[in-house]
ZADO-1210 file (C-alpha; in nm, 4 decimals, padded with zeros to 6 digits):
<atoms>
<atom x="02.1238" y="01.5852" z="-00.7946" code="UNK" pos="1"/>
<atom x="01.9109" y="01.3123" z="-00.8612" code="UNK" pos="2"/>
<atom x="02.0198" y="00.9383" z="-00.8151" code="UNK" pos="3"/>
<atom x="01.8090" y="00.7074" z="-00.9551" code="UNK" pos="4"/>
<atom x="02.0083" y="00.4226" z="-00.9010" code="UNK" pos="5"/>
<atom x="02.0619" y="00.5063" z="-00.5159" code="UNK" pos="6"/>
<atom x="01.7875" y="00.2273" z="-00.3772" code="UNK" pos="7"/>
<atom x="01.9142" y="-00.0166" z="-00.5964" code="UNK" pos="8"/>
<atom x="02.2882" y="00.0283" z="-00.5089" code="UNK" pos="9"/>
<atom x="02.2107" y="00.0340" z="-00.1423" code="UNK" pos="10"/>
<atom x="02.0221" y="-00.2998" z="-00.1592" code="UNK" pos="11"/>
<atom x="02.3017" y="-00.4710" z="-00.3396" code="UNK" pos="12"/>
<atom x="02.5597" y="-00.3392" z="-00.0547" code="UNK" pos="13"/>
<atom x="02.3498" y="-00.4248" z="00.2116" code="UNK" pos="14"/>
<atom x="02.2249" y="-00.0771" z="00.3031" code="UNK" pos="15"/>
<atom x="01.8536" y="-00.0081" z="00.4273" code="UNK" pos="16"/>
<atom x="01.7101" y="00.3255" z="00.3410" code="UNK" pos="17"/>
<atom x="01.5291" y="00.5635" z="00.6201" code="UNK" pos="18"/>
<atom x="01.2253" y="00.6172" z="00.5069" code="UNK" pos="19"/>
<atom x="01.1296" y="00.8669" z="00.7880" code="UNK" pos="20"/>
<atom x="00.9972" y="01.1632" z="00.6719" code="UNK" pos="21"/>
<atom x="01.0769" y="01.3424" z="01.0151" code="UNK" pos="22"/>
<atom x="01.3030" y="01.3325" z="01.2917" code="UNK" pos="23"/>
<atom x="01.2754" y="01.0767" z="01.5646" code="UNK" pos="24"/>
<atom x="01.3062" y="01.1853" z="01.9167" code="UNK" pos="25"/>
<atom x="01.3625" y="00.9153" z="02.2000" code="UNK" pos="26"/>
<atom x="01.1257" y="00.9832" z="02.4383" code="UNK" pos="27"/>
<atom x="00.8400" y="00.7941" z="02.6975" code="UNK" pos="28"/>
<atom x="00.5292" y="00.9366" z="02.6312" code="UNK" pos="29"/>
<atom x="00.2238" y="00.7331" z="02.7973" code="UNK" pos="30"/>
<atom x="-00.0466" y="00.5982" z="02.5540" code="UNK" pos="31"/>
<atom x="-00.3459" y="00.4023" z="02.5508" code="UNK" pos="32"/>
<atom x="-00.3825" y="00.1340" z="02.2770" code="UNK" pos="33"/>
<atom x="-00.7235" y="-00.0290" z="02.1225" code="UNK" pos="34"/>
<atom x="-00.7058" y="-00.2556" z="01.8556" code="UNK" pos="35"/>
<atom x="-00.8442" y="-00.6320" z="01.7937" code="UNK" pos="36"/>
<atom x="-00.6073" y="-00.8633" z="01.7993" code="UNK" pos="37"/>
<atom x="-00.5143" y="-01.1169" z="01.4832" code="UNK" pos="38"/>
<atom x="-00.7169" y="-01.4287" z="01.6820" code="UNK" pos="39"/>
<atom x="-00.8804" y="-01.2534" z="01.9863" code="UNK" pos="40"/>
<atom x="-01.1475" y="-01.0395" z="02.0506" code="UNK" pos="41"/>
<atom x="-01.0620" y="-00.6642" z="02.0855" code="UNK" pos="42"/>
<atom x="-00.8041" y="-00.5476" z="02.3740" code="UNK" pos="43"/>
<atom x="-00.6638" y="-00.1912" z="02.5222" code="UNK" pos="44"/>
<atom x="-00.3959" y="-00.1626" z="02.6806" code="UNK" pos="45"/>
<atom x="-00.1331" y="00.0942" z="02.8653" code="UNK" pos="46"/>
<atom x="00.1894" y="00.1327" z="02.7538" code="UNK" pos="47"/>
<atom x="00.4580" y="00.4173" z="02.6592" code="UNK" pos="48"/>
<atom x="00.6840" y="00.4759" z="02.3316" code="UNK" pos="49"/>
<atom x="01.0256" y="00.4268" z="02.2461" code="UNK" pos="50"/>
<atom x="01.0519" y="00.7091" z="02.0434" code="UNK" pos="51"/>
<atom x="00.8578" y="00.9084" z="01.8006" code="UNK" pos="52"/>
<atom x="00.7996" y="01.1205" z="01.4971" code="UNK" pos="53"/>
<atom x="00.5386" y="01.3745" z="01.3575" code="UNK" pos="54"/>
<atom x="00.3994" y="01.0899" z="01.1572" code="UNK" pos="55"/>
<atom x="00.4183" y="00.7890" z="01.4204" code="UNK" pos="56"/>
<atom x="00.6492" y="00.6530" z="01.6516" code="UNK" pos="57"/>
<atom x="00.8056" y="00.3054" z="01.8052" code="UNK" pos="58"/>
<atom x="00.6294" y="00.1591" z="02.1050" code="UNK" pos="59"/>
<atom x="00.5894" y="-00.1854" z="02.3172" code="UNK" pos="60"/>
<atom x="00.2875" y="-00.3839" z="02.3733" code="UNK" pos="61"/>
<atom x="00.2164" y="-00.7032" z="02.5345" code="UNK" pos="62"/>
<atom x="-00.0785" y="-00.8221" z="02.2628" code="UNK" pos="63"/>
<atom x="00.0504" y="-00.9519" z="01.9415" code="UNK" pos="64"/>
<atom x="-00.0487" y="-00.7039" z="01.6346" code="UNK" pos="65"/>
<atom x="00.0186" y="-00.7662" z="01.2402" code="UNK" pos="66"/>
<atom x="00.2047" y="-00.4982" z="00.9984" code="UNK" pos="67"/>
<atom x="-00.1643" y="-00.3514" z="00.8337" code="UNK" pos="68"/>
<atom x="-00.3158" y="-00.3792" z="01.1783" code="UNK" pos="69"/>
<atom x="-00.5240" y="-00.0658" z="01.2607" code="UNK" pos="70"/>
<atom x="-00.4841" y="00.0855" z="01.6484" code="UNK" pos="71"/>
<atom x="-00.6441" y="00.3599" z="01.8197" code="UNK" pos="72"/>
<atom x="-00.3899" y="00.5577" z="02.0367" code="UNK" pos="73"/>
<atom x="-00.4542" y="00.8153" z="02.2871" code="UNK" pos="74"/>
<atom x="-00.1924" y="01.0135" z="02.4129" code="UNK" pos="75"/>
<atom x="-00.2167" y="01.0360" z="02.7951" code="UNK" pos="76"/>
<atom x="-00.0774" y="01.3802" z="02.7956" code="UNK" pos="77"/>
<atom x="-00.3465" y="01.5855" z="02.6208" code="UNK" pos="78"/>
<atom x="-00.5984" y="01.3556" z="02.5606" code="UNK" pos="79"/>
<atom x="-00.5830" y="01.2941" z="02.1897" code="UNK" pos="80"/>
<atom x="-00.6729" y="00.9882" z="01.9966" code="UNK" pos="81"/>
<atom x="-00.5699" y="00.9041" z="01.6015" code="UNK" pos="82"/>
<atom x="-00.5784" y="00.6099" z="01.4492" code="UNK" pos="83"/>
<atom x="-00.2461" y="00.3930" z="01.3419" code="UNK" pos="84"/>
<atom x="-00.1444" y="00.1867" z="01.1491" code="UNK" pos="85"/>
<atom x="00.1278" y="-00.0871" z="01.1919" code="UNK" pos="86"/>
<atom x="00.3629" y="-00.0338" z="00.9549" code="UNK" pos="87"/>
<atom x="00.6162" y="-00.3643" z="01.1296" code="UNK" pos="88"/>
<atom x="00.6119" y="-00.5179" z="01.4672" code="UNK" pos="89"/>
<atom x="00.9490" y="-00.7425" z="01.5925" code="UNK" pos="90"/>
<atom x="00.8819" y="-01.0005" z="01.9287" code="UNK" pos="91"/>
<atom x="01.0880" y="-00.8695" z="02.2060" code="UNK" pos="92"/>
<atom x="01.2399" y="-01.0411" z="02.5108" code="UNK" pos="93"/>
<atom x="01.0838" y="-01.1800" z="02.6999" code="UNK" pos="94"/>
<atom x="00.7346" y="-01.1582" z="02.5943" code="UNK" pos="95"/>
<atom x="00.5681" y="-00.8842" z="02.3980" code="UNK" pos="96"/>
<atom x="00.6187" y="-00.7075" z="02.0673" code="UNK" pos="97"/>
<atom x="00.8353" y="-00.3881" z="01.9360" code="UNK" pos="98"/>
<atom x="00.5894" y="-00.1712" z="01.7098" code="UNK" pos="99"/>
<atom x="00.6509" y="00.0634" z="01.4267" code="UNK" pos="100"/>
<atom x="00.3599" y="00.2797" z="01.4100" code="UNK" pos="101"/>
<atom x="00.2236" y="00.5735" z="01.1810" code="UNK" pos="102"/>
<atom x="-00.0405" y="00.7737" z="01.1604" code="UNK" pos="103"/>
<atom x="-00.2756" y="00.8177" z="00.8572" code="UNK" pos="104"/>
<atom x="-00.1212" y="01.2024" z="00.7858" code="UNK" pos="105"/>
<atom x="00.1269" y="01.3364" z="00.9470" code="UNK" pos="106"/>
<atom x="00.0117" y="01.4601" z="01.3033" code="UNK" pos="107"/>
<atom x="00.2747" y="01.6845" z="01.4961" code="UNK" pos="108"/>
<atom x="-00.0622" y="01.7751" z="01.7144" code="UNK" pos="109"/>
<atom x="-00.0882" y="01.4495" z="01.8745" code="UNK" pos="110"/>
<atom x="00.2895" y="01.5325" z="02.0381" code="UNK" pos="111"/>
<atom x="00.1623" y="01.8512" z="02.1612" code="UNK" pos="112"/>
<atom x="00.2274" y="01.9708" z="02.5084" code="UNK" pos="113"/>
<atom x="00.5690" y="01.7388" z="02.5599" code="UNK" pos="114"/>
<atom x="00.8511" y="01.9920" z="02.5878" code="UNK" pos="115"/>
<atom x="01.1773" y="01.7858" z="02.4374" code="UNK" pos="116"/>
<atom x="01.5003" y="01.9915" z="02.4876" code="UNK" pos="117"/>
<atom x="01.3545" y="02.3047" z="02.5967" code="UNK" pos="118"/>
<atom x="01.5106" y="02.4357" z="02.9594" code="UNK" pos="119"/>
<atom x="01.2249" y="02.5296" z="03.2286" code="UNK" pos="120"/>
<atom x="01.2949" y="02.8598" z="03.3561" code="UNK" pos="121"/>
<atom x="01.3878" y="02.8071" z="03.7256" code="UNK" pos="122"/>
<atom x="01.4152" y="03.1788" z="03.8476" code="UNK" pos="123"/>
<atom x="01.3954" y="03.2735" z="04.2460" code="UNK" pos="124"/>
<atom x="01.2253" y="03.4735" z="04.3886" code="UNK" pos="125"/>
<atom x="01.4426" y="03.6062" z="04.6411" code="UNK" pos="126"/>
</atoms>
């Protein structure tokens, strides 16, 4: 059934729509970050996400990034670099920003070899 009042009913009560087009999974994955900062000269930096999604993900850093800023992230993991864009960033205590993140397309390949939920077979040999 089609609503097309829905966005407009949830902003007058107060409601903010998810505008995730996949599931996010809470999970640490380590990353490397380049970018150039709003007022300094470019900067790369170590860090790990909060959680993620085929199309991006939520992550910390210590240099201060814009909403329209454009990242390079590597995934520790398997090696894999994409570009991002920030889509919001929030300060967070005590120093340091919150990120919202996505990638250009979506890019369930740049999650690849993290196992979430799956049990390791633990079988002994006797």
């Amino acid at each position: 059934m089609i609503r097309p009042f829905q966005g407009l009913r949830n902003a007058v009560l107060g409601r903010r729509a998810d505008r995730r087009l996949t599931r996010r999974v809470q999970v640490q994955i380590p990353l490397s970050v380049q970018g150039q900062g709003p007022r300094t000269a470019s900067f790369s930096e170590d860090t790990r996400t909060i959680s993620i999604n085929a199309d991006g993900g939520l992550m910390s850093l210590l240099m201060p990034v814009l909403p329209g800023q454009r990242l390079l992230v590597t995934n520790h993991g398997n090696e894999r670099t994409e570009e991002a864009l920030v889509v919001w960033a929030k300060p967070r205590s005590p120093s340091g920003m919150n990120i919202g993140f996505r990638f250009s397309s979506a890019t369930p390949q740049f999650w690849a070899n993290l196992e979430i939920g799956k049990k390791r077979d633990v079988r002994r040999s006797v």
